[in-house]
C-alpha positions, -999 to +999 in steps of 0.1 A: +000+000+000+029+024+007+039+022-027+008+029-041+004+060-018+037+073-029+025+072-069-010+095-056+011+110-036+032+120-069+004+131-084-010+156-058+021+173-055+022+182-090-016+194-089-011+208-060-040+182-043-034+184-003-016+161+018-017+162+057+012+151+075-007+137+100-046+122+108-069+149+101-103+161+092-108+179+060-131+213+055-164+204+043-158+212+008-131+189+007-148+162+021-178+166+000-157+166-033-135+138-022-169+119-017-181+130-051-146+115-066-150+080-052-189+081-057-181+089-092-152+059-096-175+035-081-204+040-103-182+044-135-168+007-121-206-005-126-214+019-155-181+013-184-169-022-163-192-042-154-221-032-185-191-032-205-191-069-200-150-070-200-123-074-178-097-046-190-125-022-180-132-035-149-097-033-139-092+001-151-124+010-129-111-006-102-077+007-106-096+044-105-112+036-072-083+032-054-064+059-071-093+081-052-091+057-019-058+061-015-055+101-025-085+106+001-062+085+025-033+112+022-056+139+023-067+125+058-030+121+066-034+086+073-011+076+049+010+060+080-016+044+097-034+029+067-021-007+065-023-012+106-057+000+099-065-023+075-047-053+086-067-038+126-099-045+107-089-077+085-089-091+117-123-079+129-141-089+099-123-127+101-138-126+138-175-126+119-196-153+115-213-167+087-251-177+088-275-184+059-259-167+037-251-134+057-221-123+077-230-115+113-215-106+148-211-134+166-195-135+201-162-143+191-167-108+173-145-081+183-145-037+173-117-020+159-101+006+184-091+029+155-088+059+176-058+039+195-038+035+167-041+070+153-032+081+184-003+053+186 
């Protein structure tokens, strides 16, 4: 994921896109068009991928998704937090159970305490 971050991270230098240093919230404008970006990418992943019907489209959606994921990440400044983050909630989610064809909280279930690795 670092890598990945790096490339976006490339790319809103030179378009002078922000990047926090550090975890932060974002001014409502900002939030609301970083929304509208991966709104956008989502629904142009079921729009020219999946009624496209082929696979190079799909990825190219796809790949467009997380191009806005990850540039809303550094926006955030999460950048350094991300994978613990994700790997914090891998965890969680493999601690659900699975009944009739639905994914539940069982009591082996456990929460993420995000706040305590941003803080970390």
């Amino acid at each position: 994921m670092q890598k990945e971050l790096e490339l976006v991270k490339k790319f809103h230098k030179k378009f002078k896109v922000p990047v926090a240093k550090s975890p932060t919230l974002i001014s409502k404008g900002r939030f609301d068009f970083r929304y509208k970006l991966m709104r956008d990418e989502v629904e142009e992943y079921l729009v020219d991928g999946i009624e496209s019907n082929k696979i190079e489209n799909i990825a190219k959606e796809l790949a467009d998704v997380l191009y806005a994921v990850y540039g809303t990440i550094l926006e955030h400044g999460l950048q350094d937090k991300m994978e613990e983050i994700f790997l914090a909630n891998h965890k969680s989610q493999m601690s659900k159970e699975y009944s009739k064809y639905k994914m539940k909280k069982g009591i082996k279930y456990f929460e993420v305490d995000i706040e305590k690795i941003i803080k970390n």
